[in-house]
C-alpha positions in Angstrom: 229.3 34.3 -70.9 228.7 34.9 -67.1 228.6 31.3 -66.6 231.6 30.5 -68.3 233.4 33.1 -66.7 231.9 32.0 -62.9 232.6 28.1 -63.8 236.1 28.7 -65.3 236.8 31.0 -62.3 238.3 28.4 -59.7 236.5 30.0 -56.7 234.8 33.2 -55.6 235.3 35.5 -58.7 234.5 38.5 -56.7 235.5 37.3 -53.7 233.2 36.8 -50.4 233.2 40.3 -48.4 230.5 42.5 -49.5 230.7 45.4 -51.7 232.9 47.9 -49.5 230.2 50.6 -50.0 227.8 48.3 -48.2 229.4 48.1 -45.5 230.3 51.5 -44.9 226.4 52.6 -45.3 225.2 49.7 -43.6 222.5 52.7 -42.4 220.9 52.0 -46.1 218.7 49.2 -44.6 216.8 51.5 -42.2 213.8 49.9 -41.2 213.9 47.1 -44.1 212.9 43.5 -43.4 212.8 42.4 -46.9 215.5 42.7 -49.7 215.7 42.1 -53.2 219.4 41.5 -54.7 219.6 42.0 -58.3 222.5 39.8 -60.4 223.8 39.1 -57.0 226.2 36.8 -58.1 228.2 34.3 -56.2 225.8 36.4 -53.3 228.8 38.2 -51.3 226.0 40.8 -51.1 223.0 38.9 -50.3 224.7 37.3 -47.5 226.3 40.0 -45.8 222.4 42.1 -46.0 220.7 38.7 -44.5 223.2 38.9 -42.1 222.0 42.3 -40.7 218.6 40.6 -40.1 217.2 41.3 -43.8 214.8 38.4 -45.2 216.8 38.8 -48.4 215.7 37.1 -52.3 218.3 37.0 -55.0 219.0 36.1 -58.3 221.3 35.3 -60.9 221.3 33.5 -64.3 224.8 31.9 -63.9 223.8 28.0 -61.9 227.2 28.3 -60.9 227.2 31.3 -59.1 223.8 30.8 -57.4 225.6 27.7 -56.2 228.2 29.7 -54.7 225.6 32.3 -53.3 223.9 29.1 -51.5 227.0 27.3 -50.0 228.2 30.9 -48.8 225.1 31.2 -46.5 225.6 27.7 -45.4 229.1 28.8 -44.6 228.0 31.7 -42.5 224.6 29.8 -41.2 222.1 32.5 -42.8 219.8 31.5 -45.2 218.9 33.4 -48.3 216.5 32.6 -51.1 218.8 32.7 -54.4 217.0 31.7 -57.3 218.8 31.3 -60.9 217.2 34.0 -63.2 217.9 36.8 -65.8 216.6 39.7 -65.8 213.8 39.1 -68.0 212.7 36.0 -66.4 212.4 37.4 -62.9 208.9 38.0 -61.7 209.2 41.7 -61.1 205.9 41.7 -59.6 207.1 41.5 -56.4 208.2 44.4 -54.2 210.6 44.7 -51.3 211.6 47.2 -48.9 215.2 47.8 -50.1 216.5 46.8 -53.5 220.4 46.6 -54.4 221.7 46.5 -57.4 225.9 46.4 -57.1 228.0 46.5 -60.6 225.1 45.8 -62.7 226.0 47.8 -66.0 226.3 45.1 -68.4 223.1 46.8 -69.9 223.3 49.6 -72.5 221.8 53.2 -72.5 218.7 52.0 -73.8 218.0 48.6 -72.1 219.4 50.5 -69.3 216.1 52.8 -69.3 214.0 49.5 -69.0 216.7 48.2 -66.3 215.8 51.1 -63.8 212.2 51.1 -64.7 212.3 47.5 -63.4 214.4 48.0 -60.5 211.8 51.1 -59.2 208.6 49.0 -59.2 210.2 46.7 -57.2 211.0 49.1 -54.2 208.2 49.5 -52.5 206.3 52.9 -51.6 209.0 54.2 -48.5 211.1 51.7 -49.1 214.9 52.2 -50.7 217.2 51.3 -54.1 221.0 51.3 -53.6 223.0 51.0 -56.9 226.5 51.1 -56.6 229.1 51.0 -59.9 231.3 52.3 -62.0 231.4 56.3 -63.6 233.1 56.2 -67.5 236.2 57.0 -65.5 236.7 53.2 -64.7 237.8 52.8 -68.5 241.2 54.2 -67.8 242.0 52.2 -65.0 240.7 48.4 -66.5 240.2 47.0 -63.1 236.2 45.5 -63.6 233.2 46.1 -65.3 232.9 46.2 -69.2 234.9 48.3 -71.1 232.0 50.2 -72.5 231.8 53.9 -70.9 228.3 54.2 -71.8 227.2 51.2 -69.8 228.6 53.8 -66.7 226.6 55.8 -64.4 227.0 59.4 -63.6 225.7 61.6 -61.0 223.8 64.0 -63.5 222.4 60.2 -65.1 221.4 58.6 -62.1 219.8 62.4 -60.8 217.7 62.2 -63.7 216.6 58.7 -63.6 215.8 59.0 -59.6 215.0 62.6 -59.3 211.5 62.1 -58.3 212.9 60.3 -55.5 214.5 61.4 -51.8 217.9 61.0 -53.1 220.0 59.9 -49.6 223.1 59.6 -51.0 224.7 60.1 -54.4 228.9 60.4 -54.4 231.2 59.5 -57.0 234.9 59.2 -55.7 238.0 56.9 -56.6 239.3 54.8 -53.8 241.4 50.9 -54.0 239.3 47.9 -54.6 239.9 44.3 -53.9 237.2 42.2 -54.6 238.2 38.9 -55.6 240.2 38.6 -58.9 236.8 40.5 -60.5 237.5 43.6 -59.4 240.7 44.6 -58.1 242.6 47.8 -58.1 242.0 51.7 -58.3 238.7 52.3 -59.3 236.1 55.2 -60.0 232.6 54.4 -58.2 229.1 55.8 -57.7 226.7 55.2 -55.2 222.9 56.3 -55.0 220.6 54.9 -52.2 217.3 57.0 -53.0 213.9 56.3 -51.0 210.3 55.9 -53.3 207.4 58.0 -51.9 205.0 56.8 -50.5 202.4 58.3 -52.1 
């Protein structure tokens, strides 16, 4: 589906400015070097964090949008490892210093359990995870994501899932989105950046 929906797309889906959020809290790096990227897409994300000096990995399962991800570093002459990938496939035995995960709900409430299991043994001990999405409120407006409010994140959700964690930021809020044809209009986000102890 994700391919088809990248190919038939005509250009960038989601456009090729970062997630607004990242650039606002561009403080969420901290003393990273290395970055993981999670379903990073056509890498408007990736690009933007290897651009603030971050050694950054990513991956995606669409060919088409790892494509995209590759010729938009070339564009901006930053280089990023984007690898083509699901979820399942990626060797999760590496570890990185910050992990970000932006509008990756296309997972359930119970794969979702497995998702964030995933994305925490990747951060390593000290280092950070910044997800950024959609709360159920984003069914009303239809302007991204899937139509399924229990694929959405809440602040009492995403509390209990990082808890054990140095939560640095957790806001939900409404605010105007243009990102590309993919996600465009009024739209209800969350953010969490949370740091893993180190011991």
């Amino acid at each position: 589906m994700w391919e088809a929906r990248y190919a038939d797309a005509g250009g960038y889906l989601f456009g090729e400015e970062p997630a607004q959020m990242l650039v606002e809290n561009s403080w969420v790096t901290g003393s990273a070097t290395t970055c993981l990227c999670v379903a990073d897409g056509e890498g408007r994300n990736g690009v933007w964090l290897a651009g603030q000096g971050l050694a950054v990995t990513s991956f995606d399962l669409s060919p088409t949008a790892v494509e995209r991800a590759q010729a938009l570093a070339a564009k901006a002459g930053i280089r990023i490892n984007a690898n083509i990938s699901d979820w399942d496939g990626w060797d999760w035995a590496q570890s990185f210093d910050l992990v970000v995960a932006v509008f990756v709900q296309f997972m359930g409430p119970e794969e979702r359990v497995r998702q964030f299991e995933t994305l925490r043994g990747a951060v390593r001990p000290g280092g950070r995870l910044v997800l950024h999405g959609y709360t159920p409120e984003q069914i009303k407006f239809g302007t991204g994501g899937p139509p399924f409010p229990e694929n959405m994140y809440t602040p009492e959700l995403l509390s209990d899932a990082f808890g054990d964690w140095r939560i640095l930021r957790l806001a939900a809020y409404e605010r105007e989105v243009q990102e590309g044809r993919g996600h465009s209009g009024h739209s209800a986000l969350i953010d969490l950046v949370a740091e893993k102890p180190v011991v």
